[in-house]
N, CA, C and O atoms as a printed pandas DataFrame, in Angstrom:
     atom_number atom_name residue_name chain_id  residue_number  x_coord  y_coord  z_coord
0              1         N          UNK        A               1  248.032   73.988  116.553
1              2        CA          UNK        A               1  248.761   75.227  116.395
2              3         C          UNK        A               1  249.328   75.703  117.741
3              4         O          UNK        A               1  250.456   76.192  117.801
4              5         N          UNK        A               2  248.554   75.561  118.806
5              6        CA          UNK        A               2  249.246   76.021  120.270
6              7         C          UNK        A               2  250.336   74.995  120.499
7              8         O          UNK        A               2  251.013   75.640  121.299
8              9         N          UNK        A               3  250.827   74.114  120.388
9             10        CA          UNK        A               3  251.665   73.026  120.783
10            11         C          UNK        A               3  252.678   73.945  119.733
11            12         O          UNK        A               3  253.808   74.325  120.037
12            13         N          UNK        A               4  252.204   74.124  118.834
13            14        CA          UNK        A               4  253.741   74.723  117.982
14            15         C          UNK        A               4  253.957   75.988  118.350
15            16         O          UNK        A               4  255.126   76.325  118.164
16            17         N          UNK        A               5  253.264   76.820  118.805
17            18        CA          UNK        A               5  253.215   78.000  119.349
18            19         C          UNK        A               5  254.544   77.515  120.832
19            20         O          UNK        A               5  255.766   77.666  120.819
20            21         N          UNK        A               6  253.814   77.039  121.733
21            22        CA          UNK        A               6  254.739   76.503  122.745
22            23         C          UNK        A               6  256.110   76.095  121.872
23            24         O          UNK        A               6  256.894   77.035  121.734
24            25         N          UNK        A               7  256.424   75.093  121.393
25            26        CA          UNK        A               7  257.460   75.104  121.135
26            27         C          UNK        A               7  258.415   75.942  120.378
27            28         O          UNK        A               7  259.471   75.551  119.881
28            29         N          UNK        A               8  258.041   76.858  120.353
29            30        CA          UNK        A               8  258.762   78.123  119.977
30            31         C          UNK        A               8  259.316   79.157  121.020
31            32         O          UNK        A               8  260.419   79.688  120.892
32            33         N          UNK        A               9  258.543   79.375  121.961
33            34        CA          UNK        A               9  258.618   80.189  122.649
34            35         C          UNK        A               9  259.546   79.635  123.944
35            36         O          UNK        A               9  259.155   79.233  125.040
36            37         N          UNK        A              10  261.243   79.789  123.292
37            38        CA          UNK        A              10  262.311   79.277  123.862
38            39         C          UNK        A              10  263.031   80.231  125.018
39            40         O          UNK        A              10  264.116   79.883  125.484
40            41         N          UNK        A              11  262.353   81.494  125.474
41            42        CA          UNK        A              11  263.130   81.771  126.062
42            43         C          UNK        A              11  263.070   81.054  127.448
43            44         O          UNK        A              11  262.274   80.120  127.544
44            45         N          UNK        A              12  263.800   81.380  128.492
45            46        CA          UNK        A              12  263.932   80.806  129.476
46            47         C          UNK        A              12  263.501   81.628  130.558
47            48         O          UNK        A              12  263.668   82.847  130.521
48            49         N          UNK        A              13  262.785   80.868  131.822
49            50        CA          UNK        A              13  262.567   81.398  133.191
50            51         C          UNK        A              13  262.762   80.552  134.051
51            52         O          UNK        A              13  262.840   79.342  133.836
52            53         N          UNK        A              14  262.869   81.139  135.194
53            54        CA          UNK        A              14  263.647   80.710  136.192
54            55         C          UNK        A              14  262.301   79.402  136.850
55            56         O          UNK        A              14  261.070   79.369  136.859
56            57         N          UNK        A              15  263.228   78.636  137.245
57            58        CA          UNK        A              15  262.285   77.557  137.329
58            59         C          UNK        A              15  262.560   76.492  139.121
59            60         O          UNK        A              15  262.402   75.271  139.100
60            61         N          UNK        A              16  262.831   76.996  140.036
61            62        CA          UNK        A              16  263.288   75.999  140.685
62            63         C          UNK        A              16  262.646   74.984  141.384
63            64         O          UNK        A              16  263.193   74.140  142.092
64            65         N          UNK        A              17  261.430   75.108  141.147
65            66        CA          UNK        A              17  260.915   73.861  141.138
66            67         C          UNK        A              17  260.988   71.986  140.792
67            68         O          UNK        A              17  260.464   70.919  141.113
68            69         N          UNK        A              18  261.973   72.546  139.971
69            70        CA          UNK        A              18  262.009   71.747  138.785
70            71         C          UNK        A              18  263.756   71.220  138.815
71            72         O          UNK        A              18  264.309   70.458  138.023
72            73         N          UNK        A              19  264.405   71.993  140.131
73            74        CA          UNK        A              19  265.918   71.500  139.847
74            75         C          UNK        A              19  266.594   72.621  140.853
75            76         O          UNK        A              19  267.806   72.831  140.883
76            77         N          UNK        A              20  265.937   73.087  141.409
77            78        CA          UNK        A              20  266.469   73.562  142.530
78            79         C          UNK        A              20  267.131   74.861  142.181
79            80         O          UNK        A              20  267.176   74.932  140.953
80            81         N          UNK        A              21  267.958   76.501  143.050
81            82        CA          UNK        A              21  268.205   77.492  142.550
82            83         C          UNK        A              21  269.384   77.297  141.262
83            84         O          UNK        A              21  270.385   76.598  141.110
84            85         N          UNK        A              22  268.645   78.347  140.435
85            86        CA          UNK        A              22  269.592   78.490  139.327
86            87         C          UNK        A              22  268.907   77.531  138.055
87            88         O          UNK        A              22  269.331   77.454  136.902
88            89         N          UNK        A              23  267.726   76.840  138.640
89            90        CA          UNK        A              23  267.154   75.950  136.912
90            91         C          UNK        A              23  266.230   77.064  136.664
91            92         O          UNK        A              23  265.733   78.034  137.236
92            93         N          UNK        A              24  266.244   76.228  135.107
93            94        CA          UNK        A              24  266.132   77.658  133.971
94            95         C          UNK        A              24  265.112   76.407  133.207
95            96         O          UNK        A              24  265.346   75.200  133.154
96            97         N          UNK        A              25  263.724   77.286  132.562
97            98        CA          UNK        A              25  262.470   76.215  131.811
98            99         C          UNK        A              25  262.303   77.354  130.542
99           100         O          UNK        A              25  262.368   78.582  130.483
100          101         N          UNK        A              26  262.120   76.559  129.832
101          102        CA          UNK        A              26  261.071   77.083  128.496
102          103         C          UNK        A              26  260.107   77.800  128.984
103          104         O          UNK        A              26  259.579   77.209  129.927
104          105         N          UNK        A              27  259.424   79.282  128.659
105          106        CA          UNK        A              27  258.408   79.221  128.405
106          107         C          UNK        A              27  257.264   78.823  128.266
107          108         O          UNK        A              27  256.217   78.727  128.908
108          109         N          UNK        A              28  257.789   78.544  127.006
109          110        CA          UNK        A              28  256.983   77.809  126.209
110          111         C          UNK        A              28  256.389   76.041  126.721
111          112         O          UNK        A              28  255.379   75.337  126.732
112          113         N          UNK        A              29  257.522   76.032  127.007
113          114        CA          UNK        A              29  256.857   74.276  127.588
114          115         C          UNK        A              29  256.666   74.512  129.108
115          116         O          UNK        A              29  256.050   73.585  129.635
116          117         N          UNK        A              30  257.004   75.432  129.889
117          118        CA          UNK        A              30  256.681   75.575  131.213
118          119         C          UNK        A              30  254.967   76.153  131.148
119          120         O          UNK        A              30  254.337   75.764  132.132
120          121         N          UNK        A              31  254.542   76.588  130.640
121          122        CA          UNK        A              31  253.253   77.254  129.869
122          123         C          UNK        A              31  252.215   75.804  129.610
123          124         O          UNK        A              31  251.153   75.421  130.102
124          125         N          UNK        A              32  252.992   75.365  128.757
125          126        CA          UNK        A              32  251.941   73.954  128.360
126          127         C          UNK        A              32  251.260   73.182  129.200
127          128         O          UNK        A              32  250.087   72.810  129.165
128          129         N          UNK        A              33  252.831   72.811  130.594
129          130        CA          UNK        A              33  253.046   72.125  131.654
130          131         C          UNK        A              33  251.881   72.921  132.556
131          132         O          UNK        A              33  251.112   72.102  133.059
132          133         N          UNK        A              34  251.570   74.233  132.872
133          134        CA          UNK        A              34  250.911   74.839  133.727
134          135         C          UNK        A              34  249.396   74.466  133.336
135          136         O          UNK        A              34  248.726   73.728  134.057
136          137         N          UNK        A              35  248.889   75.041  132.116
137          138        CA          UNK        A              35  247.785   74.549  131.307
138          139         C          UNK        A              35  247.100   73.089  131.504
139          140         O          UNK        A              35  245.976   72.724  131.846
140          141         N          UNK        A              36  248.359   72.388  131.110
141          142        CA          UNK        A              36  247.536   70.931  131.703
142          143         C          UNK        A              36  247.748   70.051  133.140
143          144         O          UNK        A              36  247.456   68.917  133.521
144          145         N          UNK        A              37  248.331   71.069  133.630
145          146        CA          UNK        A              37  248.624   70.053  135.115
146          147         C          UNK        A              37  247.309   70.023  136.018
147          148         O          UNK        A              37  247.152   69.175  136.897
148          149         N          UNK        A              38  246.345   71.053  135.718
149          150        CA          UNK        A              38  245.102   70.622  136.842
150          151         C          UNK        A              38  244.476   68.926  136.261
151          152         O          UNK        A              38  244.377   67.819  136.789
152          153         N          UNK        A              39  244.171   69.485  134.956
153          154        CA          UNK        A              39  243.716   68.331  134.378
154          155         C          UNK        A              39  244.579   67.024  134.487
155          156         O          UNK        A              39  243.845   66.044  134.613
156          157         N          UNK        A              40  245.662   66.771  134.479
157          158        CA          UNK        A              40  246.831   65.888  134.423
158          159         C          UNK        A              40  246.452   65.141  135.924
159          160         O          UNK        A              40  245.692   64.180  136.042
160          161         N          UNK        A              41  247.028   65.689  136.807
161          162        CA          UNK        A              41  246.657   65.770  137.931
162          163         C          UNK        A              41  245.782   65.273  138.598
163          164         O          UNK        A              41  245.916   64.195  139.176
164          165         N          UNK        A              42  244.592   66.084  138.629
165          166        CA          UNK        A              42  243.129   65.592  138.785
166          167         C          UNK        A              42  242.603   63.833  138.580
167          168         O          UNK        A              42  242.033   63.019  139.307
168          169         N          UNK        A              43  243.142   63.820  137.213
169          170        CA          UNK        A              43  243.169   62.432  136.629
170          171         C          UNK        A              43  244.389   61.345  137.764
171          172         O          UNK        A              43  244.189   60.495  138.632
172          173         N          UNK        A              44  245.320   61.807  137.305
173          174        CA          UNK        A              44  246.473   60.671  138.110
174          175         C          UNK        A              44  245.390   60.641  139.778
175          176         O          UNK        A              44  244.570   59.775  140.081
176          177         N          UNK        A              45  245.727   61.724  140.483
177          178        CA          UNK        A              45  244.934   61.263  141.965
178          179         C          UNK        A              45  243.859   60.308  141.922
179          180         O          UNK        A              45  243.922   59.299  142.624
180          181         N          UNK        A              46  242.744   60.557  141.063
181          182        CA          UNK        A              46  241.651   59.399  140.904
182          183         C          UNK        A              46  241.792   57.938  140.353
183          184         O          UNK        A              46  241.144   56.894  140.432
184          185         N          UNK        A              47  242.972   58.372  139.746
185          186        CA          UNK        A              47  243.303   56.916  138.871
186          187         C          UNK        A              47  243.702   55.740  140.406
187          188         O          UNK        A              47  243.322   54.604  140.689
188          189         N          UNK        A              48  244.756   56.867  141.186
189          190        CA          UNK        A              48  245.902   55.866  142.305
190          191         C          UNK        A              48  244.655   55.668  143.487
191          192         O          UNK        A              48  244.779   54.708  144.247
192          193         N          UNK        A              49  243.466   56.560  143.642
193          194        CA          UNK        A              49  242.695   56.953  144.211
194          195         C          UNK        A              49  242.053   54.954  144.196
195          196         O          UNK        A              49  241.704   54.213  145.115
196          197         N          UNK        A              50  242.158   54.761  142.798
197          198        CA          UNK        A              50  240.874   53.954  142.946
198          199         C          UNK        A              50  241.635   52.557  142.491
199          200         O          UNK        A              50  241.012   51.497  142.426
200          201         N          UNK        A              51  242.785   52.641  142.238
201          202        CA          UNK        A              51  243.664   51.335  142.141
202          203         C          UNK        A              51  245.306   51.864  142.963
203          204         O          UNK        A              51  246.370   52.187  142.433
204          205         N          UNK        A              52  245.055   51.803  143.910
205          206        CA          UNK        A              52  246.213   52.150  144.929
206          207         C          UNK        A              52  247.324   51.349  145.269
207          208         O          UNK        A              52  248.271   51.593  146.017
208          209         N          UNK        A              53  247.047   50.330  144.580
209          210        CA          UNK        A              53  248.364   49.196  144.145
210          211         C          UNK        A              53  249.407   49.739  142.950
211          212         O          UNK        A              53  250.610   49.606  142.723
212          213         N          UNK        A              54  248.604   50.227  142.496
213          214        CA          UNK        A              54  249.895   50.897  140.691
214          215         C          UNK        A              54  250.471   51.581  141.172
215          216         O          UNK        A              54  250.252   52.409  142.056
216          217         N          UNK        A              55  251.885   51.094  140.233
217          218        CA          UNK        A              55  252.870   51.997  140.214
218          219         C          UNK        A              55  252.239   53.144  138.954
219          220         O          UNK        A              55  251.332   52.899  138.159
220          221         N          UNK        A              56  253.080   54.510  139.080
221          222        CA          UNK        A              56  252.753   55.124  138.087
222          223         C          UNK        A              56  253.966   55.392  137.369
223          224         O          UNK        A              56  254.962   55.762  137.990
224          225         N          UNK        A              57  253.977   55.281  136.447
225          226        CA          UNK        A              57  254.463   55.713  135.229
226          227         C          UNK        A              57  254.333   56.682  133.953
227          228         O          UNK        A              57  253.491   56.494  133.076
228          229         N          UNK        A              58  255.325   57.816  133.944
229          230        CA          UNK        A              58  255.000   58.901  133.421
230          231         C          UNK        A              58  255.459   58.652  132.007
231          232         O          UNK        A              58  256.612   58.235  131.901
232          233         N          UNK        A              59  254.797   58.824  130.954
233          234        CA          UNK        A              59  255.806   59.510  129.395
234          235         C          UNK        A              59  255.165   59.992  128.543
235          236         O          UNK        A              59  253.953   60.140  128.698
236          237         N          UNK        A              60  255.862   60.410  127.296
237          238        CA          UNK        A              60  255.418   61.399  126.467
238          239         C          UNK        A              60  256.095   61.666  125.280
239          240         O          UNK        A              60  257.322   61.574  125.320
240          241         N          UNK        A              61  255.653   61.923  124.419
241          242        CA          UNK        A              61  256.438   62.371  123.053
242          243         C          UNK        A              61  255.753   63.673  122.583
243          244         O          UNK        A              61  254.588   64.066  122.518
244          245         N          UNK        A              62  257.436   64.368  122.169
245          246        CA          UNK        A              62  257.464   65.564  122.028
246          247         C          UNK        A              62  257.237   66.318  122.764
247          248         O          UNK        A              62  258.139   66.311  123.602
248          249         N          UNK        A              63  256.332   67.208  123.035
249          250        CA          UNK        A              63  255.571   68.417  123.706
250          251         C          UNK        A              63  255.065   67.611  125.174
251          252         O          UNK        A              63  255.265   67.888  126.357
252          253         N          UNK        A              64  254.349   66.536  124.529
253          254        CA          UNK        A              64  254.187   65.257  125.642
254          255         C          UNK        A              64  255.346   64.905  126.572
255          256         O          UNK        A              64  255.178   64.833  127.790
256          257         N          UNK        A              65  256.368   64.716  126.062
257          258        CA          UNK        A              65  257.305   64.514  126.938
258          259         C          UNK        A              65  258.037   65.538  128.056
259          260         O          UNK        A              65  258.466   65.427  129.204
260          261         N          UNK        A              66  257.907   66.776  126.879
261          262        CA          UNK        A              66  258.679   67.749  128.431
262          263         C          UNK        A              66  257.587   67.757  129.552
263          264         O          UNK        A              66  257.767   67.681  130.767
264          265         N          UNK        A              67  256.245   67.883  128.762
265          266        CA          UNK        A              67  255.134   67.903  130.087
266          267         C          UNK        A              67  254.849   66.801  130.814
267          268         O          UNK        A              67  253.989   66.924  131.687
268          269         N          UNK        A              68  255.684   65.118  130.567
269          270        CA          UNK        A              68  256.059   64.208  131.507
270          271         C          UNK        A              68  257.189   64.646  132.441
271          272         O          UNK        A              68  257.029   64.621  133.661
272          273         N          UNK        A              69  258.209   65.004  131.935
273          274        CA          UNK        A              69  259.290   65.465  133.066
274          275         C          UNK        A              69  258.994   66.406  133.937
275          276         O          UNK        A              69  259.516   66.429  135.051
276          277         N          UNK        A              70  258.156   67.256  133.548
277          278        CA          UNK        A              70  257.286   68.402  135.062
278          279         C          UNK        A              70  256.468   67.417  135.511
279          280         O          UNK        A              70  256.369   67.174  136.714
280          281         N          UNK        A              71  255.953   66.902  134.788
281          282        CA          UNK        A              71  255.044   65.886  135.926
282          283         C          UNK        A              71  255.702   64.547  136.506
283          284         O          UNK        A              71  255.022   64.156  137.454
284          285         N          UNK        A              72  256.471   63.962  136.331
285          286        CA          UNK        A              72  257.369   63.176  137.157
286          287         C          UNK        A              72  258.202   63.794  138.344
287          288         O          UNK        A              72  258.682   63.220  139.321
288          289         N          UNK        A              73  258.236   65.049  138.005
289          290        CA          UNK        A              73  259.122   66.393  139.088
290          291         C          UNK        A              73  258.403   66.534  140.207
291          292         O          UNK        A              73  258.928   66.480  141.319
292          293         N          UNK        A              74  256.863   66.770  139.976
293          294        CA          UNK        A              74  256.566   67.363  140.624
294          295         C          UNK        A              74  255.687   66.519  141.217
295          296         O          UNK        A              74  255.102   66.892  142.234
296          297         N          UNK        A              75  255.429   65.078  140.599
297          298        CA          UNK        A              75  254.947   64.099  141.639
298          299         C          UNK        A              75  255.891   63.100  142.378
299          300         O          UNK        A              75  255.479   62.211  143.124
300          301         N          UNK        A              76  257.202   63.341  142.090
301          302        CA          UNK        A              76  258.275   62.724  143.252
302          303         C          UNK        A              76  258.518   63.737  144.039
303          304         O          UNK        A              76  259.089   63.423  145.083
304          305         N          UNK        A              77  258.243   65.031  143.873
305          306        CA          UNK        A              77  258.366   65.714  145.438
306          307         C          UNK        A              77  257.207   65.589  146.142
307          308         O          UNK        A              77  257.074   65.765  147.353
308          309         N          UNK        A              78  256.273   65.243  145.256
309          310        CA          UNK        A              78  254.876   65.432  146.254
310          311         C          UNK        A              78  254.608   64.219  147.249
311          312         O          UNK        A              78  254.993   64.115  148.413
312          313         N          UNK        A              79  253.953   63.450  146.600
313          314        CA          UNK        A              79  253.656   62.005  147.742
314          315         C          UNK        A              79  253.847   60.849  146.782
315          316         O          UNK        A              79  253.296   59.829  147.197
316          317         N          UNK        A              80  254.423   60.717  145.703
317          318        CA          UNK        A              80  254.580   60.076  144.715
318          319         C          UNK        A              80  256.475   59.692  144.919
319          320         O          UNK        A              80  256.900   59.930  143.789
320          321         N          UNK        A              81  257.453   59.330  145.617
321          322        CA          UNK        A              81  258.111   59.061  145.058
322          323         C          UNK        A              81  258.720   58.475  144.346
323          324         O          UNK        A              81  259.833   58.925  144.074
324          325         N          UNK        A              82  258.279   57.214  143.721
325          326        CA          UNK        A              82  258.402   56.079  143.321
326          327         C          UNK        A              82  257.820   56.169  141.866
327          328         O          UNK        A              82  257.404   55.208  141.219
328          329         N          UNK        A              83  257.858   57.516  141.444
329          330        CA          UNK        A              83  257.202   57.755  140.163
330          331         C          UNK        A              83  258.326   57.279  138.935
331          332         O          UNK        A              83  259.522   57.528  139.088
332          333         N          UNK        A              84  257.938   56.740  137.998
333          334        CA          UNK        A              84  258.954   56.130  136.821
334          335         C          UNK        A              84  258.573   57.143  135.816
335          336         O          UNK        A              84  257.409   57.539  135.766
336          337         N          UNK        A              85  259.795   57.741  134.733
337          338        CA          UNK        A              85  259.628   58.669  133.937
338          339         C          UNK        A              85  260.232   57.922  132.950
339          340         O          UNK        A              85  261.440   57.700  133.039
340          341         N          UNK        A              86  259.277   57.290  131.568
341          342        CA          UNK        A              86  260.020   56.865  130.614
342          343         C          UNK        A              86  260.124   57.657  129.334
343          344         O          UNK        A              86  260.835   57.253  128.415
């Protein structure tokens, strides 16, 4: 029910994180994206942490997916650039 909740909640905020001044995010999926990025996160560092040869590769369907494109965003600015978003 929260995943459909999120995807409803279309209005827009300012986002430039995500695309520099003037980008504009869902709510609703900027919300989701916030919710699971410690956890998201947490995980990817330990994963590269402990096999530091992988490439990483982000994707997702549906709800999954917009919360791959914040996380492909925000791990090619970080120390990740070489991150793949399929």
């Amino acid at each position: 029910m929260a995943n459909w909740i999120a995807d409803i909640k279309f209005i827009q905020t300012a986002c430039p994180q995500f695309g520099g001044a003037g980008s504009a995010c869902s709510i609703g999926f900027l919300g989701f994206w916030e919710q699971s990025r410690p956890g998201a996160m947490k995980g990817i560092k330990a994963a590269l942490e402990e096999n530091p040869s992988y490439e990483l590769v982000v994707t997702g369907h549906s709800l999954g997916a917009v919360a791959a494109v914040y996380a492909a965003s925000e791990l090619r600015t970080a120390k990740y650039p070489n991150v793949l978003l399929v």
